[in-house]
N, C-alpha and C positions, 0 to 999 in steps of 0.2 A: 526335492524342489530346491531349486538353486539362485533363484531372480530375485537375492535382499537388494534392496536398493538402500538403506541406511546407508553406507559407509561414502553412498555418491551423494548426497544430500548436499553437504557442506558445498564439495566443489562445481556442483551443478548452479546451486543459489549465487557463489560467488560470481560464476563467469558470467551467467543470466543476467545477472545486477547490472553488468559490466558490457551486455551485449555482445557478449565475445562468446562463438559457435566451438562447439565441443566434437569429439568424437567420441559415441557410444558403441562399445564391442560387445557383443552377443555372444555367447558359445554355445555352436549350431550343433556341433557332432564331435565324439567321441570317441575311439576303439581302445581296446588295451586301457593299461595304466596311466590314469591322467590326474593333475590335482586336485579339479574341477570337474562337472559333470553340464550335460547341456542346460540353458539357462541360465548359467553363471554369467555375470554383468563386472563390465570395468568401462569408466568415463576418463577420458583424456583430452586435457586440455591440448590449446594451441603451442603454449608454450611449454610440455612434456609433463606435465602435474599429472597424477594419477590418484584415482581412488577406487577400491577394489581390486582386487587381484586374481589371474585367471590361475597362472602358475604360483609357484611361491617365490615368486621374483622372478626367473629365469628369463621370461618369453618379454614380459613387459618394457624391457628397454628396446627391442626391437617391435612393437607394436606401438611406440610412438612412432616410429619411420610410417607405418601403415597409416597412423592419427591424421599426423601434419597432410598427408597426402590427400584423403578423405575430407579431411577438412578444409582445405584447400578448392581441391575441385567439386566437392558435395555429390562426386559420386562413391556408392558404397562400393567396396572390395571384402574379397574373401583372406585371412590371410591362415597359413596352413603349416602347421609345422607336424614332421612324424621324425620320432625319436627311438624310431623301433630299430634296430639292428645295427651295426658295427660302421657303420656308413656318418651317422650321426654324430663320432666324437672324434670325426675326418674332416669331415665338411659341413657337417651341420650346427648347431649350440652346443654340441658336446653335455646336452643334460643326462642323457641315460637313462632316463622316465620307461621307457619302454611303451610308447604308448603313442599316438598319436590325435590330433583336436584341430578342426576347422572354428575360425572367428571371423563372425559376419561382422567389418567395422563402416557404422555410418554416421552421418551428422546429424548434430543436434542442433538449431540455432532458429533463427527469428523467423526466418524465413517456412516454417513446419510449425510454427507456434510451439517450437519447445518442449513437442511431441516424438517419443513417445513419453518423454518423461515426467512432463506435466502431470496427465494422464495415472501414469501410476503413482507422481508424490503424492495425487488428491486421495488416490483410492486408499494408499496406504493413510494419510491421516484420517480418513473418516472410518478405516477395518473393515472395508467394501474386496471382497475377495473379487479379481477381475485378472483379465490374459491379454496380452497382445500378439500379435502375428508379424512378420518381416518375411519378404519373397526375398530366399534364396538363392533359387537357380527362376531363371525366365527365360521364354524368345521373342516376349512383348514387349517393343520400344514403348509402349506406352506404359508399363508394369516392369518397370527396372528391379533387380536386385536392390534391396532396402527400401522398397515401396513396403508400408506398412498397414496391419488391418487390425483398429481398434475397434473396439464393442459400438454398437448402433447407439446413437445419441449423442455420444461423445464432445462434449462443446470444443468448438474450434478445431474441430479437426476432418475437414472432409473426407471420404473415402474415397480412394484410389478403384481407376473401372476395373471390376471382375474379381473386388473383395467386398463388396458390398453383398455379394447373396446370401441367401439362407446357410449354404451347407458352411461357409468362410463362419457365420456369426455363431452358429450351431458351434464348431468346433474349439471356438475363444470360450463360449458357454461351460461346454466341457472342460477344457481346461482350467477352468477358476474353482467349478466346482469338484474338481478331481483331485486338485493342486497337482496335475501331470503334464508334463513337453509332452506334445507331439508334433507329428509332419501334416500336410492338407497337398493334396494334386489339386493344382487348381489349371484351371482353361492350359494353360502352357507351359507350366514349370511347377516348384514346390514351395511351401508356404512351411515355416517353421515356427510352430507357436508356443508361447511357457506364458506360465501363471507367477502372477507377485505371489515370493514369499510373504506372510503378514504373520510380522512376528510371535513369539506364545506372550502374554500378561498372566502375569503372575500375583496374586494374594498374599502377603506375609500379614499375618495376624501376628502383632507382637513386633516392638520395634526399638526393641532394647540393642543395649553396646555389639550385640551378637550379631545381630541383620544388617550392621552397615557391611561386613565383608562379602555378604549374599547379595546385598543387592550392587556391590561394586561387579562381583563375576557376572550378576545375571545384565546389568547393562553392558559389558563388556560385548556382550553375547548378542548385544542389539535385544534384549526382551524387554516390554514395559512391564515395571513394577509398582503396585500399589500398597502401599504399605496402612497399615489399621494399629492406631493402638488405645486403651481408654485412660492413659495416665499423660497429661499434660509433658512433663518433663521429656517422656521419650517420642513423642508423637510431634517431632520436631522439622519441619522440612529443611531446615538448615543442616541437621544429620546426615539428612541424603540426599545432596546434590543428584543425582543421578537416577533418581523415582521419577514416575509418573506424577504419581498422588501421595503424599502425607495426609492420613485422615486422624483426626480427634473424635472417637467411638464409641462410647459404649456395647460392649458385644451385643446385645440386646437388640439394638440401631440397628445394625449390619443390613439383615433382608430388606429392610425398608429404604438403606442410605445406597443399598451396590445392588448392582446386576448380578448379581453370584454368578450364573450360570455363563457369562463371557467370558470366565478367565480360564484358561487351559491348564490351571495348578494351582492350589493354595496351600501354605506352611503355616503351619499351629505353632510359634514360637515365642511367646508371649513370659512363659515359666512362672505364669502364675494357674495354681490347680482350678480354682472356679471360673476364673473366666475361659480356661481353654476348655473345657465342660463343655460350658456355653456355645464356643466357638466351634466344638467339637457335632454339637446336636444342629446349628444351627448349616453346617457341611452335608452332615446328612442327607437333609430336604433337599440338597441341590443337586445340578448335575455334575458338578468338578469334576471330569472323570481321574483328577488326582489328588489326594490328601495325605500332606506327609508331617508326621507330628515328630515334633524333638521331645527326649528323654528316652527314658529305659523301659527294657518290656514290661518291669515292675508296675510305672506309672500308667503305660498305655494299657495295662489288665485294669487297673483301678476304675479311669476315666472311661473304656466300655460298662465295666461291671455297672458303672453307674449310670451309663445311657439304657441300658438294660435293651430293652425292644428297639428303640430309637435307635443303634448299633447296628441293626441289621442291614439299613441301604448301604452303610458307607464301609463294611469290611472288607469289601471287594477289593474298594478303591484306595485302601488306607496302608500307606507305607510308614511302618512302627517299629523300631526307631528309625527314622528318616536319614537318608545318608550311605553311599556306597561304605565298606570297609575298604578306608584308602591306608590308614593309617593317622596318627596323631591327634593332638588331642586341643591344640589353638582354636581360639574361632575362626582364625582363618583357614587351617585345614577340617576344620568340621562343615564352613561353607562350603569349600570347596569339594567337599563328598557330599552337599546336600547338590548343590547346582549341578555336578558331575550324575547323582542318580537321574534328576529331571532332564539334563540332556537324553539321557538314554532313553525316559519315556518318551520324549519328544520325537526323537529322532531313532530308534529304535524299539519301535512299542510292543512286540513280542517279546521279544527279552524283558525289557521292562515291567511287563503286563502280568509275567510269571511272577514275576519280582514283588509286583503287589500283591496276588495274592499268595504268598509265601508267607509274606511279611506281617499282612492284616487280623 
């Protein structure tokens, strides 16, 4: 799933502000080797700003020429690059990707109520998993290429004729709850729809000198972080610009103060032995389906030995000691092998999945 909107945030709110109409590029389709996958999103300003990236630079200086134009006329175009064979560092970018990528570029602006994007900032701040649709290919003058089909209800945003039906809102359904692109034949042509990313939130129990470099990678990473800890001094939000939440806790609090079961990960780093106990029994009960505790396999036999029964839901899910073997031994490379394992459960959870219970 490819459609974060984070990184377009910023330059969306500012043009918005400003009244000044954007170009949103889609990536519709893929073959071969590409950097990106369908759903990948980039917004381009009037005056060539970019935010998101489809290539890793390459293609973007030429998809402002597509932008200006789009934005311009406020009709969508398709723009297409293929970098497959010996032809491409003759006459075409000379990347050598091998690989080729259609991007559907259309406008954003006053006139669409700032759809689709509205739409998904709301969804992404309220954690409403949801999909939109954009017609591709069409032969209906009334259902142009970049005619779009958001979910039923949607305030402010009419639907376009012949994406209003069942099988169009069915397949947005799908897609949110799938977090999967697909295509829709619709009356005349094809409809290409992707699901918001909504990023993983993440639990640090423990919010000592050590979790500031973890929670720098994992906002890096676009993930919200909420940090726990029960000792005034380190339970600081001035320490982590870059959290969600600073909490003041008693581990005991916990189930009564969080939602345990929303966050897609939680880290036992606290390095204190009774309250990660604590923190430890209190994981159990949950569904986290991830639990990764710092220290040695010494400490993590002790703090089972002593959950005794109450050990048994969370060894599945329990990565001990926490941390890919990357090497070093800094806090910052020991973040950097804790956020490095959770990418991999994130984003590759079979691997991962072995991983924990290996580990547990």
């Amino acid at each position: 799933m490819e459609a974060n909107l984070d990184p377009l945030l910023p330059l969306f709110e500012r043009e918005r502000a400003a009244g000044r109409a954007l170009a949103l590029g889609v990536l519709v389709r893929t073959e071969g080797s590409t950097y990106r996958k369908p759903g990948a999103l980039i917004l381009i300003s009037a005056a060539g700003e970019y935010a998101g990236l489809i290539s890793g630079g390459c293609l973007e200086g030429d998809l402002r020429e597509h932008a200006r134009a789009v934005i311009a006329s406020g009709a969508a175009r398709i723009a297409s690059y293929d970098t497959r064979g010996p032809d491409d560092l003759l006459w075409g970018l000379g990347l050598g990707c091998e690989g080729a990528m259609q991007i559907l570029m259309l406008r954003v602006g006053p006139e669409s109520g700032w759809q689709p994007l509205v739409h998904l900032a709301n969804a992404l701040a309220a954690r409403r998993p949801t999909a939109i649709g954009v017609v591709v290919e069409s032969a209906r003058a009334d259902l142009p290429a970049g005619s779009m089909a958001l979910p039923a209800g949607t305030a402010g945003a009419p639907q376009m004729p012949g994406l209003a039906n069942p099988e169009v809102q069915a397949a947005l359904q799908r897609s949110a709850e799938r977090g999967e692109a697909c295509w829709v034949e619709h009356s005349s042509g094809r409809l290409f729809v992707w699901p918001l990313a909504l990023p993983p939130r993440i639990l640090l129990l423990g919010a000592g000198p050590d979790a500031a470099p973890v929670v720098d990678f994992a906002v890096r990473l676009g993930w919200r972080v909420t940090l726990v800890d029960h000792r005034p001094a380190y339970a600081v939000a001035d320490h982590f610009p870059g959290a969600e939440r600073v909490l003041l806790l008693r581990a005991e609090e916990i189930p009564t103060a969080l939602e345990l079961n929303s966050f897609s990960a939680a880290v036992v780093m606290s390095h204190h032995l009774p309250t990660d106990l604590i923190y430890l029994r209190t994981l159990a009960a949950s569904t986290i389906p991830y639990v990764g505790l710092l220290g040695p396999a010494k400490r993590r036999e002790r703090l089972l030995a002593e959950l005794d029964t109450e050990a048994a839901p969370l060894r599945a899910r329990l990565c001990a000691p926490i941390g890919l073997p990357l090497g070093g031994r800094s806090p910052e490379s020991v973040a950097l092998s804790i956020v490095a394992q959770l990418h991999a459960f994130f984003y590759a959870p079979a691997a991962s999945g072995s991983q924990a219970a290996a580990t547990g």
